[in-house]
N, C-alpha and C positions, 0 to 999 in steps of 0.2 A: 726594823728589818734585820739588822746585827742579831737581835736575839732569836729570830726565828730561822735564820742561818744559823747559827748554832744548835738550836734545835733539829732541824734539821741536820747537819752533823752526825749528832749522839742517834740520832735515830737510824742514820745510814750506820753507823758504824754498830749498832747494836744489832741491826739485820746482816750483818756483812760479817759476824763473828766467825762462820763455819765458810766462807769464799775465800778462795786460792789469793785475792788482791784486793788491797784497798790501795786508793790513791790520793796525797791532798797535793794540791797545787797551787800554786803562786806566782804569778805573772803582773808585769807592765809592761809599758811601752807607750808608740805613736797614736791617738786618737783623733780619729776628725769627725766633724758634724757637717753635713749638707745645709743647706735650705731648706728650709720649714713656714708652712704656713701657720699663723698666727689669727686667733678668731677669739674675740671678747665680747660675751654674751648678758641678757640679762643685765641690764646697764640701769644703775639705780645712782651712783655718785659719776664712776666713768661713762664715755660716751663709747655705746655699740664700735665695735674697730674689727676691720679685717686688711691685713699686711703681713706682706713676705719679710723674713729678717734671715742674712745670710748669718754662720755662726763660725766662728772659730771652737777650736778641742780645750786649749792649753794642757795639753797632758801633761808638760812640765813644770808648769808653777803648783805651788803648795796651796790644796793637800793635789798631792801627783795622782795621776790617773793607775788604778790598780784592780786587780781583782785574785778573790779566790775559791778553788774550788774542789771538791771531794769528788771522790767518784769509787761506786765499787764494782768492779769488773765480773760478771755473773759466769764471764767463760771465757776465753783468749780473746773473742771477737769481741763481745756485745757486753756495756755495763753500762750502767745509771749513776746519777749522779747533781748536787747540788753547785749553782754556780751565781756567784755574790760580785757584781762587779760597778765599779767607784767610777763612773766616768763623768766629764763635766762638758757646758758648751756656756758659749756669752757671745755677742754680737762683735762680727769685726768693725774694726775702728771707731767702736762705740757710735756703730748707725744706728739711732733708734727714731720711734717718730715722734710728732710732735708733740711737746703736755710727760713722755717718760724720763726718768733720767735712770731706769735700771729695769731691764727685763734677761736675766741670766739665772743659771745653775750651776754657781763653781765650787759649792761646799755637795755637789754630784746629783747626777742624772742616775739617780741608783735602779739597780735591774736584780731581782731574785730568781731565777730558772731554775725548774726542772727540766734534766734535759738525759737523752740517750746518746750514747757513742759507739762509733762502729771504729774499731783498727786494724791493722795488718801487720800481725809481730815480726821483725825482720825481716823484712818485706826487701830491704834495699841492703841487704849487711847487717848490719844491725840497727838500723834504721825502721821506724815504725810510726806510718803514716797511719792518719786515724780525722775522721769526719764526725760533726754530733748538732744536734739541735733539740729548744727545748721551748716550753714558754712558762710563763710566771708573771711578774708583777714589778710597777716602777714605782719607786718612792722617789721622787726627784725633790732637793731642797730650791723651794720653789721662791724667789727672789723677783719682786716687782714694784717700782715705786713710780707715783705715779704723783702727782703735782694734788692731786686729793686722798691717795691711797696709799700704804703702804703693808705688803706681804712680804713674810719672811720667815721659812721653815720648813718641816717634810710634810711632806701627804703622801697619801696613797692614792696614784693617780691615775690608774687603769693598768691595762694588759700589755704584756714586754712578751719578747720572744729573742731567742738569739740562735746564731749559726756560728760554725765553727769548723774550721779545716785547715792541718800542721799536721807536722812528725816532731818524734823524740828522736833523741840519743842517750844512751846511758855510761853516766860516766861511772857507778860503780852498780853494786845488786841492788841498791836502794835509792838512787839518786839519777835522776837524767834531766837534760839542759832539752829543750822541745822551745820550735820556734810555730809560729800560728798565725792565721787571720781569723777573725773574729767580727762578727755584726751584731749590732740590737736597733730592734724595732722598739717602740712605746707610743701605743696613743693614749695622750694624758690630756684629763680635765681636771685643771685645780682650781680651787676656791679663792677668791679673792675675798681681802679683808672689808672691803665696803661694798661684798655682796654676790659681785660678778662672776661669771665663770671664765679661764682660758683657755682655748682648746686648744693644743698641736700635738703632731705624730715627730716624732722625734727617732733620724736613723742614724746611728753610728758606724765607721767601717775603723778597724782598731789592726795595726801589723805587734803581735807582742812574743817578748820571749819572757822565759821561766823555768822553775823548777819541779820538777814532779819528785813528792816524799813516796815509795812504796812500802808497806806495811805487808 
């Protein structure tokens, strides 16, 4: 996924050569994960399972929860743009059921979108609030051990979508601090290694600040 975010990159930026702005950004922060349903299919070593699992974020343990993102602005209002983001989720208090000793994603719940933004330049003073959404794809490193099985790595594990809504501040021509809320959707089926499929929809709500580079 790394590499096709970077592709993607070079390919904005190479259509964005003749536009007024380019933008890259770079953000962390707070991450949480709701409750998700959990559904194990196709049972050839595991036994068929359907169970709710509450999740904690840990956006602050290592690797940290982060993301980032390009954007090229086609006119003051409205630009496009690619967004790469690192988020993780694992069970609170290690509840899991019975026969698992590991059903998490803390090496990340990865999310690649395309997405559109709409802003309001100096809307508030120099303040410039700005709304965007997009959809794309999750790679989440998919972490499951199971008393006969064990998974552990990325897949590509269906369709992501995110929203987004913050303002900047610019602290000089090139440089502004912009604070945000941010969501992703993902419903993911990944493949287990003794066969099985698991299904969950997985939704993040993320409060993050950052910095925007303009070019």
């Amino acid at each position: 996924m790394n590499r096709a975010f970077a592709a993607c990159i070079c390919l904005l930026l190479l259509t964005s050569a003749a536009l007024a702005e380019v933008e890259v950004t770079i953000y962390g922060g707070f991450q949480s994960v709701p409750e998700s349903n959990i559904v194990i299919r196709d049972a050839d070593v595991i036994a068929d399972a359907d169970f709710s699992e509450d999740w904690q974020g840990q956006s602050s343990s290592a690797p940290l929860y982060y993301g980032i993102r390009a954007t090229s602005w086609w006119s003051p209002t409205f630009g496009l743009g690619v967004d790469l983001a690192h988020s993780k989720l694992s069970p609170k208090d290690d509840d899991l059921p019975a026969g698992y000793d590991l059903i998490e994603s803390t090496d990340g719940v990865n999310t690649m979108t395309v997405n559109a933004y709409r802003r309001w330049l100096n809307r508030f003073g120099e303040v410039t609030p700005y709304i965007g959404g997009g959809v794309g794809l999750a790679a989440p490193h998919v972490e499951v051990t199971n008393v006969a099985s064990e998974t552990f790595g990325y897949q590509l594990t269906g369709p992501a979508a995110t929203w987004v809504a913050g303002a900047r501040y610019p602290i000089n021509e090139q440089v502004s601090v912009f604070g945000e809320y941010r969501g992703t959707y993902s419903a993911n089926v990944a493949d287990l290694s003794t066969g099985e499929t698991l299904e969950t929809d997985v939704t993040t709500n993320a409060l993050n600040l950052g910095l925007s580079f303009n070019f």
